[in-house]
C-alpha positions in Angstrom: 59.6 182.5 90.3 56.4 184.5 88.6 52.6 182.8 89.1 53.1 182.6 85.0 56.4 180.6 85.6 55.2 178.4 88.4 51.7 178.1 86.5 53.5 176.4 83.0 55.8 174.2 84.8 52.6 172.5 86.7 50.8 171.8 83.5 53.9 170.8 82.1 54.4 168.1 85.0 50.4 167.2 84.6 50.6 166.7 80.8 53.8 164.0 81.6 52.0 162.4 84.4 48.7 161.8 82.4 49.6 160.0 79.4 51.2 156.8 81.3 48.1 156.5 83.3 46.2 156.4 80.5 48.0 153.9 78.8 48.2 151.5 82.1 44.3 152.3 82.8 43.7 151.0 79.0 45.9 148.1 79.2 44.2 146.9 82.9 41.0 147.1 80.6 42.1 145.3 78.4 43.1 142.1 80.6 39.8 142.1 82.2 38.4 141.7 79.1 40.8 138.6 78.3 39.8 137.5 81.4 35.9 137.3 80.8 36.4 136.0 78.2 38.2 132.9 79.3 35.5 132.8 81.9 33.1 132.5 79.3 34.5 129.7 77.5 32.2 126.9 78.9 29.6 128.9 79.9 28.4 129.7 76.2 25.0 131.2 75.4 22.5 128.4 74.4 20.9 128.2 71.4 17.5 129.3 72.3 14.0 129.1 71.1 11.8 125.6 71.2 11.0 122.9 68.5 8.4 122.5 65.8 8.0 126.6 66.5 10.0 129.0 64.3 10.4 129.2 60.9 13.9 131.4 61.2 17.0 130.5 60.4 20.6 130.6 62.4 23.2 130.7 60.0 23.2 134.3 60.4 27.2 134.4 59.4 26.8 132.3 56.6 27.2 133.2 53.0 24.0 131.7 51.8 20.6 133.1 52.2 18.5 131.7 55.3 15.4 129.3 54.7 12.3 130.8 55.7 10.5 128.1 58.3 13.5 125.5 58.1 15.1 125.7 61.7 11.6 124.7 64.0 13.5 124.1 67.3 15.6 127.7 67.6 16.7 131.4 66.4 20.1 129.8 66.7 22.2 132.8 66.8 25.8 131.7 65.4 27.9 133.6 68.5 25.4 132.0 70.9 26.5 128.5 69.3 29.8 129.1 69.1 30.5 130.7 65.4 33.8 132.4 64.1 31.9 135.3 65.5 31.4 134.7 68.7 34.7 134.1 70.1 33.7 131.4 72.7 34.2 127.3 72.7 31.5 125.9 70.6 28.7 123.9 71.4 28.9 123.6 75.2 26.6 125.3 77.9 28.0 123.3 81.1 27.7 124.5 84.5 31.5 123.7 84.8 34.0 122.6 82.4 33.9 118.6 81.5 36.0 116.2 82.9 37.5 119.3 85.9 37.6 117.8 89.1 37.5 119.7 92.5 37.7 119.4 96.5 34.5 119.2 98.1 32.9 118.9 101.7 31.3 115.5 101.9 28.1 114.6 104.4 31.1 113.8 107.0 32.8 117.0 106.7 35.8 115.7 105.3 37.5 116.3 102.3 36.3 115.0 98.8 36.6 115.1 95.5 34.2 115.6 92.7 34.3 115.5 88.7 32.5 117.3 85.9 30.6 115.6 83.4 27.9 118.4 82.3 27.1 119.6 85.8 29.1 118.6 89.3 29.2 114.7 90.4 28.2 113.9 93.8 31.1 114.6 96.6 32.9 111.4 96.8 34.6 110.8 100.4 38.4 110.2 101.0 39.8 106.7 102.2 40.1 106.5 105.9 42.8 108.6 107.5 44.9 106.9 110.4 46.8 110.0 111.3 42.9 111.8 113.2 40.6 111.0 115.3 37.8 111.2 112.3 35.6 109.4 110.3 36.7 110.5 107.1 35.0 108.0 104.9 31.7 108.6 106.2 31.0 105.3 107.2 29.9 105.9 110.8 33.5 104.6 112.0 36.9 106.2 113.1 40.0 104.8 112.0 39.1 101.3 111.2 41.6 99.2 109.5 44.2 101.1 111.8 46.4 100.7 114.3 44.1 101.4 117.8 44.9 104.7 118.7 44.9 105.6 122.0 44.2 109.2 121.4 41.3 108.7 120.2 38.5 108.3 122.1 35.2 107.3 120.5 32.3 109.5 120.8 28.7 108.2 122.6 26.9 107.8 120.1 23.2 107.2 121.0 21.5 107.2 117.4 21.6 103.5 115.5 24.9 102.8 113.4 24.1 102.7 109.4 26.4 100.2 107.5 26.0 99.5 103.6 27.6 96.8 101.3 27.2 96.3 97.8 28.0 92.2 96.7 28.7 92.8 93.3 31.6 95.2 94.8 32.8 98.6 93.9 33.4 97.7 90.2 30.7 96.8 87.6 29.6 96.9 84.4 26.7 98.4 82.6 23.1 97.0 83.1 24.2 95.1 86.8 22.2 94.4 88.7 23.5 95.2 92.2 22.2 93.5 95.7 22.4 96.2 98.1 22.3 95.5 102.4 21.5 97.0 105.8 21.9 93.7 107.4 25.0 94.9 109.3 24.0 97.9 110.8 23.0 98.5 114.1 21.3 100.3 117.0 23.0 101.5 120.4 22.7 99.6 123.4 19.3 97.2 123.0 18.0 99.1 120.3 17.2 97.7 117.5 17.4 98.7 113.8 13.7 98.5 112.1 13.4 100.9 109.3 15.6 101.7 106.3 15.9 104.7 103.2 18.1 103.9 100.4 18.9 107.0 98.3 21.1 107.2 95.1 23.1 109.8 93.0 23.7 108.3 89.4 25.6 109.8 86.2 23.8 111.6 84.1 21.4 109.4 82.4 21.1 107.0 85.1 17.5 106.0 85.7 17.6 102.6 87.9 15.1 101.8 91.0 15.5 100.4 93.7 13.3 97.0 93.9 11.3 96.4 95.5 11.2 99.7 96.7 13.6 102.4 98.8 12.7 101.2 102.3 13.6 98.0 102.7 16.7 95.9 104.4 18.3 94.8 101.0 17.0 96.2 97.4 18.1 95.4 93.8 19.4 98.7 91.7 20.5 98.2 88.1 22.8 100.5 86.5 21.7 101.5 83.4 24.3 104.0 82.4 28.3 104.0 82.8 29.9 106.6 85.2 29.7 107.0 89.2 26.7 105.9 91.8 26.8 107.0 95.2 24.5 105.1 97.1 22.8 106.4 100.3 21.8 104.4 103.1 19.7 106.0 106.4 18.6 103.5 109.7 15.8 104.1 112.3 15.8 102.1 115.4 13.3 101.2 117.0 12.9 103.8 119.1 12.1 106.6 116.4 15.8 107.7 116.2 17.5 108.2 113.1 21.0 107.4 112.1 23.5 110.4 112.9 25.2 109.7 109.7 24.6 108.3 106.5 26.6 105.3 105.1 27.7 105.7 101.9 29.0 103.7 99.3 30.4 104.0 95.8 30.3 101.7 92.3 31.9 103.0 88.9 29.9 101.5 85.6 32.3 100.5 83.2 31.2 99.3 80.0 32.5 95.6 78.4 35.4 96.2 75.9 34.1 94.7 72.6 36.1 92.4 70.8 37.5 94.8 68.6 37.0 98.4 70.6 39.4 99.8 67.6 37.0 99.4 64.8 33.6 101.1 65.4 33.7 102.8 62.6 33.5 100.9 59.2 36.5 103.2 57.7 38.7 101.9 60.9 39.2 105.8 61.7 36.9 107.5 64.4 36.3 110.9 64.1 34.2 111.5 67.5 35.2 109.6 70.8 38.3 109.2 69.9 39.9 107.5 72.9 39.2 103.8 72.5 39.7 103.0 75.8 37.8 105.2 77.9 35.2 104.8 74.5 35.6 100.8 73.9 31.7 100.6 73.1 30.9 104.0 71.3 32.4 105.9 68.0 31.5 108.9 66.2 31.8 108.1 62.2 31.7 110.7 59.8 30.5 109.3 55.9 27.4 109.6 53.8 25.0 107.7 52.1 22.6 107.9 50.0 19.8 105.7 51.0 17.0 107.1 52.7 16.7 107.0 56.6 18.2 106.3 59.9 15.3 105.9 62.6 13.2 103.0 61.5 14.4 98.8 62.4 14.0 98.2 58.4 17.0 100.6 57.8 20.0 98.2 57.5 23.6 97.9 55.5 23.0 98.3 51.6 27.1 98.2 50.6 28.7 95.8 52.8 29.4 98.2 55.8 32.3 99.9 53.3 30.9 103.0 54.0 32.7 106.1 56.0 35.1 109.1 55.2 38.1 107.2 54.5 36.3 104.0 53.4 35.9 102.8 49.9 31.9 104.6 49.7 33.4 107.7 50.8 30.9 109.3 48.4 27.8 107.0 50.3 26.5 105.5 46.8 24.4 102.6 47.7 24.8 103.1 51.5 23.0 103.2 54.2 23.5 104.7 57.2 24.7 101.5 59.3 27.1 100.9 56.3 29.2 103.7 58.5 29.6 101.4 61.7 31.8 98.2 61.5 30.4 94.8 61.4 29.1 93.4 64.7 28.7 97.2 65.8 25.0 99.6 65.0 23.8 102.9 64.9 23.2 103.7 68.7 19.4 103.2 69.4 18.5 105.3 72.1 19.8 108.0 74.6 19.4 105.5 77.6 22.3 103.6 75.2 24.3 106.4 74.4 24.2 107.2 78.3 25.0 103.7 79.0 28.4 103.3 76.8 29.6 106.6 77.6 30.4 107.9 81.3 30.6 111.8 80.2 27.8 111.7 77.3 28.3 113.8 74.5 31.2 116.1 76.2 33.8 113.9 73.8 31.9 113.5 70.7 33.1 116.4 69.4 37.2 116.6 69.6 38.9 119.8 70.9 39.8 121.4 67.9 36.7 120.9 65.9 35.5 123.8 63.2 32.2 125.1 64.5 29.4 123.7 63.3 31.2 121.1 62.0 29.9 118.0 63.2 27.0 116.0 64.1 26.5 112.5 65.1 22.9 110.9 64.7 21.7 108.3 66.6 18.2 106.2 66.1 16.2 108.3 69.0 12.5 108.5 68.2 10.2 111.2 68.6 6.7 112.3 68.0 7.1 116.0 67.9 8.9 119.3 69.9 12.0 117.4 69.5 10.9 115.8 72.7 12.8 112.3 73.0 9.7 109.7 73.1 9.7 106.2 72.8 9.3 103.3 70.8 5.7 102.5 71.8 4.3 105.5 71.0 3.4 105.2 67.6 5.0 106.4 64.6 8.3 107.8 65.8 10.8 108.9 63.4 10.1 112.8 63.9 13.8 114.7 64.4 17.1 114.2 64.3 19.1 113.6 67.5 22.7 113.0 68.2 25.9 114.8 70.0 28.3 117.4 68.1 28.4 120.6 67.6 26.3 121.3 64.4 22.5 121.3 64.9 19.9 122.9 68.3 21.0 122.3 71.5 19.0 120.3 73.7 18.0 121.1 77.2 16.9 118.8 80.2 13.0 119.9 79.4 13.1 117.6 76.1 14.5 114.9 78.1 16.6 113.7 76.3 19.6 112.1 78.8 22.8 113.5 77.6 21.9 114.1 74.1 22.9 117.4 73.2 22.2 118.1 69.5 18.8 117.9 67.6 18.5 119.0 63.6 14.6 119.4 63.0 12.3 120.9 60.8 8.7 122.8 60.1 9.2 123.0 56.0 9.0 120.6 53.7 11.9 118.6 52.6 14.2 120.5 54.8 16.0 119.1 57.5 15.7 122.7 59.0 19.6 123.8 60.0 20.7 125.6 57.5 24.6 124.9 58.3 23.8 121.0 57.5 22.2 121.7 54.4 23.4 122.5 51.3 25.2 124.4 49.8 26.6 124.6 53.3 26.8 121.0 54.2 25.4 117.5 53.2 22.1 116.6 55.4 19.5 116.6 53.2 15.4 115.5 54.4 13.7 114.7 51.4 10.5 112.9 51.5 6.8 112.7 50.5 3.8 113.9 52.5 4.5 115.8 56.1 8.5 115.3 55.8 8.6 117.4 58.5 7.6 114.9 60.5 10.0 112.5 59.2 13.3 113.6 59.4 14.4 110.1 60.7 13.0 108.4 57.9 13.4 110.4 55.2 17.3 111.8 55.9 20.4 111.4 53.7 24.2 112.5 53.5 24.7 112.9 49.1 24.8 116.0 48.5 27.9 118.0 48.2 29.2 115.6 45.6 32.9 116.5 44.6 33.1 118.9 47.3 30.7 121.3 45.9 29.8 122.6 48.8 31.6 124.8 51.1 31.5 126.1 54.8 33.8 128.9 56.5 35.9 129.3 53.2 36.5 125.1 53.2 34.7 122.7 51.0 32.3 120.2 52.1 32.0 116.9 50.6 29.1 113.9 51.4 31.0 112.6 53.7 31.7 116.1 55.7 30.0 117.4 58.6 29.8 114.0 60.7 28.0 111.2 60.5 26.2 108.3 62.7 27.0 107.2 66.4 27.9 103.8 66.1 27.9 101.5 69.8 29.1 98.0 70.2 27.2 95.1 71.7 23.2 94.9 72.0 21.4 98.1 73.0 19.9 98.4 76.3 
């Protein structure tokens, strides 16, 4: 064969070879980029920017025209908040997806378990296994309530013996007041136990105490939000030396079942928290109304509480925004409330499924100013709008706001200052005299978009679109 000859047939054999490689090298491309972006689903840029500060608007995809100095609490970009755009799950940025659960190692160096709310739960320890020779519930004992074991010899243990009980049991509700004790552990030989650290990880928007403080024999702690405690208890003897091992203990807040855990919302239909029995004591109702304001105590049903989306004020004339909740239940005061009537916050406010942007639910927080959540005594309070959904800023853990993660706020007058709520995109409307900026929560309404005259993402919006009110059951906390 010639070099010509043997020359052609090798870049005839190189020209077949390259083409499949290329495809495969394009289609391995391809699934890593399917795979970041799962990965990316609740991990979702926040909205950034903080309150009362610019004057630019975020509904960058939107058809109409941004409002110069409406949106004061962020450049809310409308991938970043989970737009048509951006391709990711709206209005989340979690350290790990709600409601996951995972193995863990707990303070024993067994096996546990923990859940997701909006960050990781503490690492709760496995029942006592009879089949080792370890303490696997991290109470300071091997293999109690079993059969003795012969091959298991107990270690010396020289440091004092920690043991915790709870009265009121594993099982409480919300706002218990639990009586925590020492009294039955113990130091090694004639050692004596003589000093005590009690230490606490609560759900999110816990905030008890122990009373009268952390280092006594047997403190108070009330739990003032529904969800998980793990309870933390260290010894000292006498001698200086410190328990090898904590004890640990854990009680689930569950909140009281109203009489009627079905209603919540005046219409009989919820359109946030959806699950009346992990929700018995909090709704999400979508409606409108047209009377002003939502923050203030003097704001109270106008129209007989026949107000909501599928009620017979679907169009909100004469209604308040209470009118949305049913009788015997009110618009949700406070975060500390929300907190305490919902173990994972805000995560199901929103159902999977939802449009983005397509919902927010307001409760009664106050606040002063920077969309900081403030309280009642500090004066005139009804600055902001605060709620869960997915419509509106999100809130960070610097406005402390528990786990409220929505806030609609504004710097220009008679604008509620997101321009997705507003029309013509939507039905939130601020409209007020003198700094109405500053009084969002007294001045807001849900009329416009009357005969669905307004429209969002090619669909129309009525009054009673784009959410509504957080309604809870019982008395607020």
């Amino acid at each position: 064969m010639s070099a010509l000859t043997r020359w052609a047939a090798v870049a005839a054999l190189t020209a077949a070879c390259s083409t499949p490689q290329t495809q495969a090298a394009g289609a391995d491309a391809a699934a890593d980029s399917d795979a970041a972006e799962a990965d990316l689903a609740f991990a979702t840029k926040p909205d950034t920017g903080g309150a009362e500060a610019s004057g630019v608007s975020d509904a960058t995809d939107d058809a109409a025209a941004p409002d110069a100095g409406t949106d004061d609490t962020a450049v809310a970009d409308s991938a970043a908040d989970g737009g048509a755009d951006g391709g990711k799950k709206p209005g989340f940025d979690y350290e790990c997806k709600p409601l996951s659960t995972e193995s863990c190692v707990t303070a024993c160096g067994s096996a546990g378990t923990r859940k997701c709310l909006k960050e990781w739960g503490p690492c709760i320890p496995p029942a006592e296994f009879c089949g080792n020779c370890v303490d696997d519930n991290c109470d300071g004992l091997i293999n109690e309530g079993c059969a003795p074991n012969p091959a298991c010899t107990p270690p010396v243990v020289k440091c004092p013996i920690a043991i915790l009980a709870v009265a009121e049991g594993q099982k409480v509700g919300t706002q218990a007041v639990l009586h925590l004790s020492a009294a039955g552990s113990y130091g090694q030989g004639l050692a004596k136990v003589v000093k005590w650290f009690w230490t606490v990880q609560a759900p999110l928007g816990g905030s008890g105490q122990f009373l009268p403080s952390a280092d006594v024999q047997a403190p108070t702690y009330t739990t003032t939000a529904a969800g998980q405690y793990l309870f933390h208890l260290d010894v000292w003897d006498d001698a200086g030396v410190q328990s090898c091992v904590q004890a640990l203990f854990t009680v689930t807040a569950a909140t009281d079942p109203p009489v009627n855990p079905e209603l919540g919302c005046a219409d009989g239909t919820r359109e946030g928290f959806l699950d009346t029995k992990a929700y018995p004591q909090i709704a999400g109702c979508s409606g409108a109304w047209d009377q002003p304001g939502l923050t203030p105590d003097s704001i109270v049903p106008t129209c007989g509480n026949q107000g909501g989306n599928d009620g017979p004020k679907a169009d909100g004339k004469g209604c308040a925004a209470p009118d949305l909740c049913a009788a015997g239940w009110h618009v949700c005061k406070t975060w500390q409330e929300v907190a305490a009537k919902s173990a994972t916050g805000c995560v199901d406010a929103t159902p999977a499924g939802a449009a983005p942007k397509s919902l927010f639910f307001a409760i009664r927080q106050p606040s002063q100013n920077g969309s900081v959540c403030g309280g009642w005594a500090d004066g005139p309070n009804f600055n902001d709008l605060f709620g869960c959904g997915n419509l509106g800023t999100t809130l960070d853990a610097t406005k402390n706001c528990g786990p409220l993660d929505r806030v609609i706020a504004s710097t220009a007058p008679n604008k509620c200052g997101f321009n997705e709520a507003e029309p013509n995109l939507g039905p939130w409307e601020c409209v007020g005299p003198g700094k109405s900026d500053l009084n969002e929560g007294a001045n807001v309404t849900k009329k416009a978009c009357q005969n669905m005259s307004c429209q969002y993402d090619g669909q129309p919006v009525g009054p009673a679109g784009k959410g509504g009110v957080l309604c809870c059951g019982g008395t607020a906390p």
